[in-house]
PASEBA-1860 file (N, C-alpha, C; in nm, 3 decimals):
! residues 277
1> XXXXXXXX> -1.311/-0.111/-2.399/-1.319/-0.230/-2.315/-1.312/-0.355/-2.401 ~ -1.200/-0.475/-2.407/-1.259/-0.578/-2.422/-1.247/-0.705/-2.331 ~ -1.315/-0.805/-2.394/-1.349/-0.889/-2.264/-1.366/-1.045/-2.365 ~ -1.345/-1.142/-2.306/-1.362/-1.318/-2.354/-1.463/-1.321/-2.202 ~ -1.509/-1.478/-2.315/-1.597/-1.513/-2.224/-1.549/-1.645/-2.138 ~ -1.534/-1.717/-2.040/-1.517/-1.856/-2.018/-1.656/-1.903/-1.927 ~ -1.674/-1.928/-1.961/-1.757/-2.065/-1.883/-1.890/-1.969/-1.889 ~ -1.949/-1.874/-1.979/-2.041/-1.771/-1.955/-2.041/-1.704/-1.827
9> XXXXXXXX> -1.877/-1.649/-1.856/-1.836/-1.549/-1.762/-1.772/-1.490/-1.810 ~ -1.793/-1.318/-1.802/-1.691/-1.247/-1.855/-1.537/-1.193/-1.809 ~ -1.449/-1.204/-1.881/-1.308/-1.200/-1.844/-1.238/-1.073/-1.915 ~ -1.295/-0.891/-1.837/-1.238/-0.821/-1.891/-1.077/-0.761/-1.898 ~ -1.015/-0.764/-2.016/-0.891/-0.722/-2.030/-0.871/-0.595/-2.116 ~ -0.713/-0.558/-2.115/-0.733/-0.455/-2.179/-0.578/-0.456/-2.253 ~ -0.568/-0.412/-2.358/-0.398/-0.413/-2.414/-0.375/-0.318/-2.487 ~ -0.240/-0.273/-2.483/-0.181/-0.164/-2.520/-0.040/-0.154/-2.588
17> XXXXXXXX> -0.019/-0.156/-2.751/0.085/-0.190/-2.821/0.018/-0.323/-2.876 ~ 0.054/-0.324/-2.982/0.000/-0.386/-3.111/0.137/-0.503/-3.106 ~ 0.247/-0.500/-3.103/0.399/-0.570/-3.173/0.484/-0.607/-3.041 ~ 0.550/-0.708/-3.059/0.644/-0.739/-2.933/0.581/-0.886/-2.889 ~ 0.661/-0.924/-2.785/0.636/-1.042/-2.695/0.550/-0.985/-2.605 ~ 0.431/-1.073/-2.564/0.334/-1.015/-2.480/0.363/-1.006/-2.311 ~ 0.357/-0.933/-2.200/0.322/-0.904/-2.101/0.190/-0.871/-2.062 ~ 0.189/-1.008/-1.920/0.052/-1.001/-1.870/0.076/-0.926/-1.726
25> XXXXXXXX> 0.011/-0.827/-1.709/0.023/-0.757/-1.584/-0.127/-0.813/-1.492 ~ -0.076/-0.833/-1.369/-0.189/-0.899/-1.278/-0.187/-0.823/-1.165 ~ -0.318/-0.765/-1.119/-0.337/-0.647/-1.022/-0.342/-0.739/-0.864 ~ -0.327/-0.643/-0.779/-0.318/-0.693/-0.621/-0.466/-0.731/-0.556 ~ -0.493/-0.697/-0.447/-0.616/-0.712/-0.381/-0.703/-0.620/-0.358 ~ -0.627/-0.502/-0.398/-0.753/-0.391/-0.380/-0.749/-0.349/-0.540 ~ -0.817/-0.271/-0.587/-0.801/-0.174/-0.728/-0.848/-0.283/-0.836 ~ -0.794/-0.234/-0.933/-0.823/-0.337/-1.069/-0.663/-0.330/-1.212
33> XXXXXXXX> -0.719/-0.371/-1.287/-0.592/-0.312/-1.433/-0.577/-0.216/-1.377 ~ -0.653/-0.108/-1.373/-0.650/0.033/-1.410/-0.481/0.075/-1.389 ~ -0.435/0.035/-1.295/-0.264/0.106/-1.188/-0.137/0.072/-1.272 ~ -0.210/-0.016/-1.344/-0.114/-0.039/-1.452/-0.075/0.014/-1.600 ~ -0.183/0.084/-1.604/-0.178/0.130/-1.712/-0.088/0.261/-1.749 ~ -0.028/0.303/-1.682/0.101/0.383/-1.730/0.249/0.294/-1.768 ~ 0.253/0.185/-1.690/0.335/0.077/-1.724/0.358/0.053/-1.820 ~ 0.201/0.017/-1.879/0.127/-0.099/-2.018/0.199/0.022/-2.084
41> XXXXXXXX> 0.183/0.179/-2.064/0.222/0.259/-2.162/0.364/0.260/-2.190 ~ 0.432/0.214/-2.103/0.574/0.256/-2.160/0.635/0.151/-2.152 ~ 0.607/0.038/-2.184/0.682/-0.094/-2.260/0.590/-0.113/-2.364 ~ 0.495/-0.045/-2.408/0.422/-0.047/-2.556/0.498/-0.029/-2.693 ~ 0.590/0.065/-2.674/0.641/0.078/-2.825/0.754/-0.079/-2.823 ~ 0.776/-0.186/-2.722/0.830/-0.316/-2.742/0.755/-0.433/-2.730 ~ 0.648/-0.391/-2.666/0.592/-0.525/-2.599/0.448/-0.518/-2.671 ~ 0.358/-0.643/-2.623/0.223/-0.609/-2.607/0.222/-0.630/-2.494
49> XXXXXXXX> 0.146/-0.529/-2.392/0.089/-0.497/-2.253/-0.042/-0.523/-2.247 ~ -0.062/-0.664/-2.195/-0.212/-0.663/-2.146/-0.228/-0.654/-1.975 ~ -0.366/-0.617/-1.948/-0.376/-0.599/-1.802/-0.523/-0.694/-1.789 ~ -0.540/-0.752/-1.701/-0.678/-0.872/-1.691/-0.723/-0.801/-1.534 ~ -0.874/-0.852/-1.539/-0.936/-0.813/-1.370/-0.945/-0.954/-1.375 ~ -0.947/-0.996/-1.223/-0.982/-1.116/-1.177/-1.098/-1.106/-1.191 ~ -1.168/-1.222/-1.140/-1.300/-1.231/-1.130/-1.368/-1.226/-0.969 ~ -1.437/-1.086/-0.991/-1.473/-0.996/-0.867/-1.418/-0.880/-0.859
57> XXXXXXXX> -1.329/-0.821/-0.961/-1.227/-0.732/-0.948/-1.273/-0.626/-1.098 ~ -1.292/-0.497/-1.092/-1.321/-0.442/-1.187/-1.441/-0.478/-1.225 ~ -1.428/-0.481/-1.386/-1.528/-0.517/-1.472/-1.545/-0.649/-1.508 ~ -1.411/-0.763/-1.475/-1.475/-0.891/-1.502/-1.602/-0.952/-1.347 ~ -1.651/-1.087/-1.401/-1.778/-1.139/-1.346/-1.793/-1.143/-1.202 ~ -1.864/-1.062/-1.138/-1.857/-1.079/-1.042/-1.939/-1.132/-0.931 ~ -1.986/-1.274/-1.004/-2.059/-1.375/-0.949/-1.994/-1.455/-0.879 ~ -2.122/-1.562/-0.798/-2.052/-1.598/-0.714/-1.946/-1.696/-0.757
65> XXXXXXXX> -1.826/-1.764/-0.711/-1.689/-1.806/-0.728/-1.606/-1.850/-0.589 ~ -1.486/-1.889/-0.638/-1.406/-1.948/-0.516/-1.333/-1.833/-0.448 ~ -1.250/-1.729/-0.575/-1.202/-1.624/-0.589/-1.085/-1.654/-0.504 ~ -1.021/-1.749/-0.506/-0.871/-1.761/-0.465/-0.754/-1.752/-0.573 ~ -0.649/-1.783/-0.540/-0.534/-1.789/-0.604/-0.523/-1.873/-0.756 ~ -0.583/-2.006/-0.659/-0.627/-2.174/-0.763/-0.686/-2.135/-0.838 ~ -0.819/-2.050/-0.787/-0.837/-2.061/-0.951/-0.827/-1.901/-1.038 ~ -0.743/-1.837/-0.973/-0.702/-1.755/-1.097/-0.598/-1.763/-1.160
73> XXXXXXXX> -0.507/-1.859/-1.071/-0.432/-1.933/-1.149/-0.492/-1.987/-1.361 ~ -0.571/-2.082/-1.271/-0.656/-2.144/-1.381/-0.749/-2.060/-1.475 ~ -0.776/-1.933/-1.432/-0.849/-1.777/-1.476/-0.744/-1.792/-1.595 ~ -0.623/-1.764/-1.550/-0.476/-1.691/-1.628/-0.421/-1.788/-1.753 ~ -0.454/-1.921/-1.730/-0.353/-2.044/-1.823/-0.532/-2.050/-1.911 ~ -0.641/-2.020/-1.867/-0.744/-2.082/-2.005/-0.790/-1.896/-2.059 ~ -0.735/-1.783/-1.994/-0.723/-1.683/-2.094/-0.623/-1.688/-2.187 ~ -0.478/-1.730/-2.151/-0.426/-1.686/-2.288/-0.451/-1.830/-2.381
81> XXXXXXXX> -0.510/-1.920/-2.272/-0.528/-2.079/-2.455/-0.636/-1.979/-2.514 ~ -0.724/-1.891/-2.471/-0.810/-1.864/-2.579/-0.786/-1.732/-2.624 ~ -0.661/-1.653/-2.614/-0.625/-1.588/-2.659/-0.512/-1.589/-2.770 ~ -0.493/-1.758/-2.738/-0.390/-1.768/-2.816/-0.257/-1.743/-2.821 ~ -0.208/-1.754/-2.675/-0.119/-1.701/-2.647/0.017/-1.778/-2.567 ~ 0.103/-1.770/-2.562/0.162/-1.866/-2.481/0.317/-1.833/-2.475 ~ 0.438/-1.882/-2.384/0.575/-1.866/-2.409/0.556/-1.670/-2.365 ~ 0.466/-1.626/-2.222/0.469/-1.474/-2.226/0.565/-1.463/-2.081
89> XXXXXXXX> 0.535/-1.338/-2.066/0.603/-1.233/-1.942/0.478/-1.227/-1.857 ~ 0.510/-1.258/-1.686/0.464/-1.220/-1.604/0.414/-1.153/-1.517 ~ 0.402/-1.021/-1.458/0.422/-0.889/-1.422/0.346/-0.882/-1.285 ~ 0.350/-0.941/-1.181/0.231/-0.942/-1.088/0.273/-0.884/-0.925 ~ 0.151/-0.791/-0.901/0.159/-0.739/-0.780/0.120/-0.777/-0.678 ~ 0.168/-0.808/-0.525/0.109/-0.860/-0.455/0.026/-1.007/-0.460 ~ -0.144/-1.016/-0.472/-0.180/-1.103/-0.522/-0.175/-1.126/-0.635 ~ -0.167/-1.051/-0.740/-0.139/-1.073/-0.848/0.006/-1.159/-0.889
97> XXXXXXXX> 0.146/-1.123/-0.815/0.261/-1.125/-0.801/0.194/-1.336/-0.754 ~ 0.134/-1.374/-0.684/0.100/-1.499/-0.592/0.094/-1.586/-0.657 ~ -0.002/-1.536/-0.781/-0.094/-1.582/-0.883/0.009/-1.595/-0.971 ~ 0.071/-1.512/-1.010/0.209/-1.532/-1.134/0.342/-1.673/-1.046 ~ 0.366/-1.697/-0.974/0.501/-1.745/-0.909/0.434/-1.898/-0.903 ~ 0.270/-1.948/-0.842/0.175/-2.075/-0.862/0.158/-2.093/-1.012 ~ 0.110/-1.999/-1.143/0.100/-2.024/-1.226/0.229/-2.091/-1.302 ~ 0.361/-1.976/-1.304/0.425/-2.028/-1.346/0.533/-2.160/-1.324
105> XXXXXXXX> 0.509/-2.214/-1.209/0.530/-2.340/-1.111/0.449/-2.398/-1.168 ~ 0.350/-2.407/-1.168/0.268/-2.573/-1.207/0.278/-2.530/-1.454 ~ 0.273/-2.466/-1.469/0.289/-2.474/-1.601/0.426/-2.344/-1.660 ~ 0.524/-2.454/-1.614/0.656/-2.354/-1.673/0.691/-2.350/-1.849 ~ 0.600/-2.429/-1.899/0.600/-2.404/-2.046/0.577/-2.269/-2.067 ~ 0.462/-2.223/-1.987/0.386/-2.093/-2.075/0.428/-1.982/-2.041 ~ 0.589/-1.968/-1.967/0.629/-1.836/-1.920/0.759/-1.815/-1.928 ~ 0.778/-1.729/-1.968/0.977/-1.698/-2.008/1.045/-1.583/-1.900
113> XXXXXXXX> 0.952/-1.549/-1.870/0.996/-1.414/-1.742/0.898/-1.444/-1.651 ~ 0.879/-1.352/-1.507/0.830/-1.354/-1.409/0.890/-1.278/-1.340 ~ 0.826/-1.120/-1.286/0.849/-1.042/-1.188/0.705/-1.003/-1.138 ~ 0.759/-1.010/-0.952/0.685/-0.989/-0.898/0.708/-0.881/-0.816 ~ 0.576/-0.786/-0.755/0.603/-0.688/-0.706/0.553/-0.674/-0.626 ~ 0.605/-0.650/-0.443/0.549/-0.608/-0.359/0.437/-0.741/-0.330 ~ 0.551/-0.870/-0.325/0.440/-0.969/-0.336/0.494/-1.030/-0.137 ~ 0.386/-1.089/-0.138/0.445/-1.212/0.017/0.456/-1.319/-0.054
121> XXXXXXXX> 0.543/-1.389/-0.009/0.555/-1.547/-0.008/0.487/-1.629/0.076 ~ 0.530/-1.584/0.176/0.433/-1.651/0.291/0.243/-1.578/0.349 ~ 0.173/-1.589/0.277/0.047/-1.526/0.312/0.019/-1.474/0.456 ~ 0.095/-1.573/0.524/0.063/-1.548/0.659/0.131/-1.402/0.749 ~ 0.212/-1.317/0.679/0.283/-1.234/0.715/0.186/-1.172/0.727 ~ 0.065/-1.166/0.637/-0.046/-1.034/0.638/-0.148/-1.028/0.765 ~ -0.119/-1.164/0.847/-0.221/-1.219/0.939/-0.246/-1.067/1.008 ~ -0.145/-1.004/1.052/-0.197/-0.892/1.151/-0.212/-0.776/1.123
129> XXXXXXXX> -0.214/-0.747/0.956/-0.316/-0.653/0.917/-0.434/-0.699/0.903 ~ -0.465/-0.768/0.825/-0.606/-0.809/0.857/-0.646/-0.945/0.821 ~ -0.755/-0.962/0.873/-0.807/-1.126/0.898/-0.953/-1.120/0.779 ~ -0.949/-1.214/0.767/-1.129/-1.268/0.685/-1.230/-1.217/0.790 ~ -1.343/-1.094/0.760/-1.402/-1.059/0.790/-1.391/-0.897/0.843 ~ -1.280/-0.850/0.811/-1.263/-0.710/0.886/-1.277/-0.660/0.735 ~ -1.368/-0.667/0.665/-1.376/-0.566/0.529/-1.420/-0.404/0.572 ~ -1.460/-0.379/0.659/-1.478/-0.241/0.699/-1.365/-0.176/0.696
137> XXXXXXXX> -1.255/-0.225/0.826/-1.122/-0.182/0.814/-1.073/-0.186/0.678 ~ -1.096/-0.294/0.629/-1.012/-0.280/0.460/-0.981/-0.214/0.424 ~ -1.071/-0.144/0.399/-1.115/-0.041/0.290/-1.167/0.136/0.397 ~ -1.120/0.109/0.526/-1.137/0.254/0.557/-1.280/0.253/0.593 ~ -1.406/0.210/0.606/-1.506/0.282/0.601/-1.547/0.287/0.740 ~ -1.458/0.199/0.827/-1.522/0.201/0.989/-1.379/0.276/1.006 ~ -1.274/0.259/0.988/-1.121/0.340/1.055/-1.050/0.379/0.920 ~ -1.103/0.504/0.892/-1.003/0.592/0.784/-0.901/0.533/0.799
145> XXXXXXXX> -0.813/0.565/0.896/-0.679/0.586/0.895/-0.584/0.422/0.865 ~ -0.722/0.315/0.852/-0.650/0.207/0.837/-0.497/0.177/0.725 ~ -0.444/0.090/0.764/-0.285/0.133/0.679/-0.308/0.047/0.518 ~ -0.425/-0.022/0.513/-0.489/-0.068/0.400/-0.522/0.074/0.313 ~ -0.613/0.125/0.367/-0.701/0.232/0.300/-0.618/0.359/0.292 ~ -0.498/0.381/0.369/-0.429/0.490/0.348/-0.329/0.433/0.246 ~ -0.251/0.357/0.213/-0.195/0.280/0.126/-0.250/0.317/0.011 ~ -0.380/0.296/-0.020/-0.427/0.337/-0.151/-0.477/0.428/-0.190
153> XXXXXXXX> -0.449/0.530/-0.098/-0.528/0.673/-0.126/-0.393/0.762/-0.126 ~ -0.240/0.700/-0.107/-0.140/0.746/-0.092/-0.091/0.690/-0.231 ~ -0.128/0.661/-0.333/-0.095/0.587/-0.499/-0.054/0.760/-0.523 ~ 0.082/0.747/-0.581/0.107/0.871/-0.626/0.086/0.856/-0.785 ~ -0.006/0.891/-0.855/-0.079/0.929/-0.974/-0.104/1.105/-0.991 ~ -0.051/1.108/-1.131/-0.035/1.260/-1.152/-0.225/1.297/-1.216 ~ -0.260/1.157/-1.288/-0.358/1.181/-1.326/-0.494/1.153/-1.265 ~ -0.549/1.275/-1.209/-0.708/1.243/-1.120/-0.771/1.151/-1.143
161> XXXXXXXX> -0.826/1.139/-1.296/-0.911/1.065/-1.298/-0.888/0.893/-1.311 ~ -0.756/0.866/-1.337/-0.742/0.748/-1.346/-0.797/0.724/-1.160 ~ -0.704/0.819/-1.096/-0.651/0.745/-0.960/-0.828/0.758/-0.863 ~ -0.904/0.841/-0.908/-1.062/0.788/-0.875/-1.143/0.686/-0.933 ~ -1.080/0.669/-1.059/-1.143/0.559/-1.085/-1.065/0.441/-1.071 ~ -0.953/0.413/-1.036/-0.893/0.320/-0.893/-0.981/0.308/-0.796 ~ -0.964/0.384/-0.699/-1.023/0.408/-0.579/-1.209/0.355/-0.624 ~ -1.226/0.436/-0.703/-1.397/0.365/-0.681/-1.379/0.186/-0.727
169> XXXXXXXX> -1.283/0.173/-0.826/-1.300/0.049/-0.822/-1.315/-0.049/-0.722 ~ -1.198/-0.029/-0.625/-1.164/-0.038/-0.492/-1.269/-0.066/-0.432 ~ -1.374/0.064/-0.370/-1.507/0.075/-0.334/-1.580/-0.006/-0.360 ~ -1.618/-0.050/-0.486/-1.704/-0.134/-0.555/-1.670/-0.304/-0.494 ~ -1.552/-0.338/-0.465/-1.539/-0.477/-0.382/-1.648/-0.503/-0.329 ~ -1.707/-0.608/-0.345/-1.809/-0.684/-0.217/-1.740/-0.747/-0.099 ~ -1.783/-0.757/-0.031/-1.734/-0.801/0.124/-1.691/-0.968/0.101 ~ -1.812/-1.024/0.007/-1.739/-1.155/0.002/-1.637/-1.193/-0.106
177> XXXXXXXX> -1.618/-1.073/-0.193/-1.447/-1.128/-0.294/-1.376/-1.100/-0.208 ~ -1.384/-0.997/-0.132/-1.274/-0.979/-0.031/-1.225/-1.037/0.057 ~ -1.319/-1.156/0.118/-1.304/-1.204/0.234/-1.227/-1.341/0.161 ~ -1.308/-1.374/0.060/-1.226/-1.476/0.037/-1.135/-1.508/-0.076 ~ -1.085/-1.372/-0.140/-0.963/-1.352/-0.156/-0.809/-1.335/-0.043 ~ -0.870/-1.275/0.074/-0.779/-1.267/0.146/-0.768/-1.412/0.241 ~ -0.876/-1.455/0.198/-0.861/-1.616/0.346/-0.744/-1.670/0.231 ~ -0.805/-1.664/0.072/-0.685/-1.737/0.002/-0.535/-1.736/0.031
185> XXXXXXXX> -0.507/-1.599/0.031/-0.377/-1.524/0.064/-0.319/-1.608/0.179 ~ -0.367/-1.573/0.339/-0.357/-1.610/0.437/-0.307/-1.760/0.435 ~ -0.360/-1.847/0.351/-0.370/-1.960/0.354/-0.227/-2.002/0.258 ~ -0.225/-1.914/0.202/-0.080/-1.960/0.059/-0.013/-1.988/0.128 ~ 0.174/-2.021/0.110/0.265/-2.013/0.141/0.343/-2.063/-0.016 ~ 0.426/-2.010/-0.075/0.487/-1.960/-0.212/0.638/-2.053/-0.196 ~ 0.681/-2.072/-0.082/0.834/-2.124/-0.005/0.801/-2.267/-0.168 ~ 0.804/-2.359/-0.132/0.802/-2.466/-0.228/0.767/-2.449/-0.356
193> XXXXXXXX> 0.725/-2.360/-0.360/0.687/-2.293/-0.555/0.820/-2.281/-0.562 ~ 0.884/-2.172/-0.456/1.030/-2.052/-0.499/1.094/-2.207/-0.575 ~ 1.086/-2.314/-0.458/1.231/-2.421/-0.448/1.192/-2.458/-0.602 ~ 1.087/-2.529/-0.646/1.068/-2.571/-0.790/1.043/-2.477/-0.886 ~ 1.042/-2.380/-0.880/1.032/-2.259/-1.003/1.164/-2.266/-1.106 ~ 1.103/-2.269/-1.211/1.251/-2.294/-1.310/1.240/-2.199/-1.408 ~ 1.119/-2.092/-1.421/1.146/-1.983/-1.505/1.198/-1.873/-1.446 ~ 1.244/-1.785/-1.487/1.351/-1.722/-1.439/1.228/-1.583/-1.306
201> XXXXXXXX> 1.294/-1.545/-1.227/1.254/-1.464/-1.136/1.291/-1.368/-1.118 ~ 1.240/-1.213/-1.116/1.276/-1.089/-1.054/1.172/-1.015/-0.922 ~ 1.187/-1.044/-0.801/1.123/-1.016/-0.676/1.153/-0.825/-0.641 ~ 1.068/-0.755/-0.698/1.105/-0.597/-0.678/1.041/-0.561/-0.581 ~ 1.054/-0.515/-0.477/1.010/-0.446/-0.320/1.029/-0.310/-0.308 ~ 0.949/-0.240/-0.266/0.965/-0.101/-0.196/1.033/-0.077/-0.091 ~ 1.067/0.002/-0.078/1.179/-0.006/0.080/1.068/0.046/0.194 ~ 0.969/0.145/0.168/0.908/0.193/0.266/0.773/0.127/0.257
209> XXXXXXXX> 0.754/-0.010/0.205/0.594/-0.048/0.178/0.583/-0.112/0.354 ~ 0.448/-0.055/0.388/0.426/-0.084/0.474/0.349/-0.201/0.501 ~ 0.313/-0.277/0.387/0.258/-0.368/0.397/0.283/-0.517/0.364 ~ 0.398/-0.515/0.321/0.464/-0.609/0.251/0.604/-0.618/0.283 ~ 0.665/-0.566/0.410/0.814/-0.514/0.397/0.916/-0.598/0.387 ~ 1.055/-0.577/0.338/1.123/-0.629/0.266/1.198/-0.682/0.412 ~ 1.136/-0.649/0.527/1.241/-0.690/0.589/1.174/-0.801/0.697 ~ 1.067/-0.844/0.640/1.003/-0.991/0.673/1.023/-1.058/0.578
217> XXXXXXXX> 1.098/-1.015/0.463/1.120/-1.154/0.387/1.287/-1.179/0.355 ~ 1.362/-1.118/0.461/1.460/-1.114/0.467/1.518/-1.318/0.365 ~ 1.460/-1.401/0.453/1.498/-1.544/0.411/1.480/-1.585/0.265 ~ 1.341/-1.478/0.212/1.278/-1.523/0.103/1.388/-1.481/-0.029 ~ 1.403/-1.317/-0.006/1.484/-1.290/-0.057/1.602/-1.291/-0.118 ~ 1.655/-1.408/-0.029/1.777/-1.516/-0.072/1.738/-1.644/-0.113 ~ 1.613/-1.702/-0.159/1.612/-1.799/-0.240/1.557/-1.727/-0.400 ~ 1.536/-1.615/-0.373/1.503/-1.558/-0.503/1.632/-1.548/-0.594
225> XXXXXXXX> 1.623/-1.573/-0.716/1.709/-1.559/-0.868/1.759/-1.453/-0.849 ~ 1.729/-1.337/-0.853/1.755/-1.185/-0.849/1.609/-1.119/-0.741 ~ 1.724/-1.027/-0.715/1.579/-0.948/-0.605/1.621/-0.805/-0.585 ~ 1.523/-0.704/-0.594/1.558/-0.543/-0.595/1.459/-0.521/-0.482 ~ 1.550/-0.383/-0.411/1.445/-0.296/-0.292/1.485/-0.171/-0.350 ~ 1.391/-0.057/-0.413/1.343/0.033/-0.435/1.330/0.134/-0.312 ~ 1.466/0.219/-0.324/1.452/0.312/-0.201/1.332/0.408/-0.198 ~ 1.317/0.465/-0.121/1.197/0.578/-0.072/1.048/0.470/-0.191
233> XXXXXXXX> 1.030/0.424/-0.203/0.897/0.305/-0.255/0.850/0.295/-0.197 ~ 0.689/0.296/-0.239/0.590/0.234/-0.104/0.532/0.114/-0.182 ~ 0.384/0.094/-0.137/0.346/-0.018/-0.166/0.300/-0.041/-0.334 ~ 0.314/0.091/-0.401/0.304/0.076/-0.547/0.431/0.132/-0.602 ~ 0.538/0.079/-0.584/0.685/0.148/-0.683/0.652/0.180/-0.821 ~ 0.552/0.089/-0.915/0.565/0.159/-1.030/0.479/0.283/-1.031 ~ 0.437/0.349/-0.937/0.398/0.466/-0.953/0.469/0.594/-0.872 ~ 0.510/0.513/-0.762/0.588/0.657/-0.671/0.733/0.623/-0.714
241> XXXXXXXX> 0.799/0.590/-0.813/0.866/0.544/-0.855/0.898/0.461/-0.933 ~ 0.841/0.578/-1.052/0.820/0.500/-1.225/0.917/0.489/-1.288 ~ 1.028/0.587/-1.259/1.103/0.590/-1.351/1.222/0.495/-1.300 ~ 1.262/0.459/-1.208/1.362/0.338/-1.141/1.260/0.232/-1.225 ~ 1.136/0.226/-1.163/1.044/0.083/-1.191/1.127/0.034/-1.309 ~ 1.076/0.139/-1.435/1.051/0.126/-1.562/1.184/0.080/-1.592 ~ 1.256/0.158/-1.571/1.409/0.098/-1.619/1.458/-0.030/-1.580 ~ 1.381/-0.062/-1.417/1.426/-0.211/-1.407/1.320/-0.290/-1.471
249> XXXXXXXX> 1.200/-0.298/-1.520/1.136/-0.392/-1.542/1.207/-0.387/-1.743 ~ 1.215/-0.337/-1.755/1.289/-0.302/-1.915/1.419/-0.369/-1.935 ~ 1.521/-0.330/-1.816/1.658/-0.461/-1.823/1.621/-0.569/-1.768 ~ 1.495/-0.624/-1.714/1.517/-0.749/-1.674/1.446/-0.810/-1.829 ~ 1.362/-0.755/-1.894/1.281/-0.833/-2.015/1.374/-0.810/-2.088 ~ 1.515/-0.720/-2.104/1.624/-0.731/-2.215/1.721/-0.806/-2.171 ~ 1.722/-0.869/-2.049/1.847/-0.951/-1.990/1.819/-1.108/-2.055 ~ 1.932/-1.164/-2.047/1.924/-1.306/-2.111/1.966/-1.406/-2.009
257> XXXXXXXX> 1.958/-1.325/-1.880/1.925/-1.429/-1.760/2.061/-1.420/-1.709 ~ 2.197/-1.401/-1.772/2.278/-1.419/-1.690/2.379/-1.306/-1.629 ~ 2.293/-1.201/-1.656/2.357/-1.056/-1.553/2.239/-1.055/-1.514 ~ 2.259/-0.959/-1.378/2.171/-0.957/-1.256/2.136/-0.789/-1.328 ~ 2.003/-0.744/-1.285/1.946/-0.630/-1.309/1.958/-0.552/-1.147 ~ 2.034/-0.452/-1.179/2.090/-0.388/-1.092/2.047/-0.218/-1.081 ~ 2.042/-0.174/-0.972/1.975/0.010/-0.969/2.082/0.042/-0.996 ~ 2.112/0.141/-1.107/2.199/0.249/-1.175/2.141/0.394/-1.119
265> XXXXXXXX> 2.320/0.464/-1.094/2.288/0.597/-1.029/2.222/0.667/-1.163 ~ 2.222/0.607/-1.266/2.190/0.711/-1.391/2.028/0.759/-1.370 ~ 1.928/0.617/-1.314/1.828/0.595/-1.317/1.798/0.679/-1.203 ~ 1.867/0.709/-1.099/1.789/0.803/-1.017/1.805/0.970/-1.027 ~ 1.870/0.982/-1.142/1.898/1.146/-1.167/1.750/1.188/-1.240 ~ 1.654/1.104/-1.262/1.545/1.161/-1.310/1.431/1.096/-1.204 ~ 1.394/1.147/-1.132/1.298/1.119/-1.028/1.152/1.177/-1.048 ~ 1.053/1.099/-0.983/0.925/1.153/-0.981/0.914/1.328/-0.884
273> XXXXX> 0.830/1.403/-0.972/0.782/1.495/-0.905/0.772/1.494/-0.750 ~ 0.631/1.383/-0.729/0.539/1.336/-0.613/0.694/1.374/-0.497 ~ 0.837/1.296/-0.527/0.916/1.359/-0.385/0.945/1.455/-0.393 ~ 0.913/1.592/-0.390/0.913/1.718/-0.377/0.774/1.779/-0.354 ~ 0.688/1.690/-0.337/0.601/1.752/-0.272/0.544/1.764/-0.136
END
């Protein structure tokens, strides 16, 4: 585990690969780093892969806070000044994905790439899964079958113990990061970031995510730089579909911006297990 402190608060991260230009991977609204960490593993022998918890999320502080976007925005630009870091790669899911597209909009010095995954633009798309205050549903504990809580119990992970200790992370949420992480969400809208964003963009979607679908952002999708939909994908492609992921998140950090990163039939002759089961 390591961790910085800001403001006598702890800010745990984690990195993987020693050499390379750094990548910051930023987790969604449920889980923590942890989902990333097969990722972090295989852009390690190029990159450095770090993964950060927000604050309320995992192991960083989970006192009380605003726990919106703003300020993990501001979480993200005074970790790497004190990491020393700057001119990196983006990598963000969902809220994480929110947090990367605001950050790198208001400070386009400190970012040379930016892909987002399985992100909304408009917060408000999520209105009718759920609202501020239905944390029961969230997370399954009043309606199993909620499409939140089946979503994340459907993470295709080969390895048990990571994907329980996901899930308990998950568990461990308090009702109020949740609530007002998601009022944050609700409240975003990303449209005027897209228009002023001047570091470069890759928008990757699942074709089958049920929570994010590619075909409510039909409009968004055409102000994006480049944009991929990930057939048979759900709401985590780099796991039910690591090996497409990997290959596109790999040509877009080797592209020099002016070819488009495109799905190759080569990339789907080696597929995950998980569809055959």
């Amino acid at each position: 585990m390591s961790a910085i402190v800001l403001d006598n608060r702890i800010v745990h991260y984690e990195l993987v690969g020693r050499r390379g230009q750094p990548i910051i991977f930023l987790h969604s609204w449920l889980g923590s780093w942890r989902y990333w960490l097969p990722t972090m593993e295989y852009v390690s022998e190029r990159y450095r892969a770090y993964a950060l918890d927000f604050w309320g999320f995992g192991e960083s502080d989970q006192r009380e806070s605003q726990f919106s976007i703003t300020e993990y925005v501001d979480m993200l630009r005074r970790f790497m000044e004190n990491m020393g870091m700057s001119r990196v790669v983006l990598v963000g899911h969902g809220l994480g994905g929110m947090v990367a597209v605001r950050a790198a909009t208001e400070y386009p010095e400190l970012f040379t790439k930016v892909m987002i995954v399985n992100t909304p633009i408009d917060g408000a798309q999520l209105q009718t899964l759920v609202r501020p205050g239905a944390f029961s549903r969230l997370l399954g504990r009043a309606t199993p079958t909620n499409i939140w809580a089946r979503q994340l119990r459907e993470m295709k992970l080969s390895d048990p113990v990571m994907r329980s200790e996901i899930i308990a992370d998950t568990e461990a949420l308090s009702e109020r990061v949740v609530d007002s992480v998601l009022s944050s969400i609700l409240e975003t809208d990303l449209n005027a970031d897209l228009a002023r964003l001047e570091t470069p963009l890759l928008g990757l979607y699942g074709e089958r995510d049920s929570l994010v679908t590619p075909g409510h952002l039909h409009e968004e999708l055409r102000s994006f730089q480049q944009s991929l939909i990930l057939p048979k994908a759900g709401h985590f492609p780099f796991l039910d579909q690591s090996t497409v992921f990997y290959r596109a998140l790999m040509d877009y950090l080797s592209s020099n911006g002016e070819s488009a990163v495109e799905l190759k039939n080569e990339w789907r002759r080696r597929v995950s297990q998980w569809e055959y089961l």
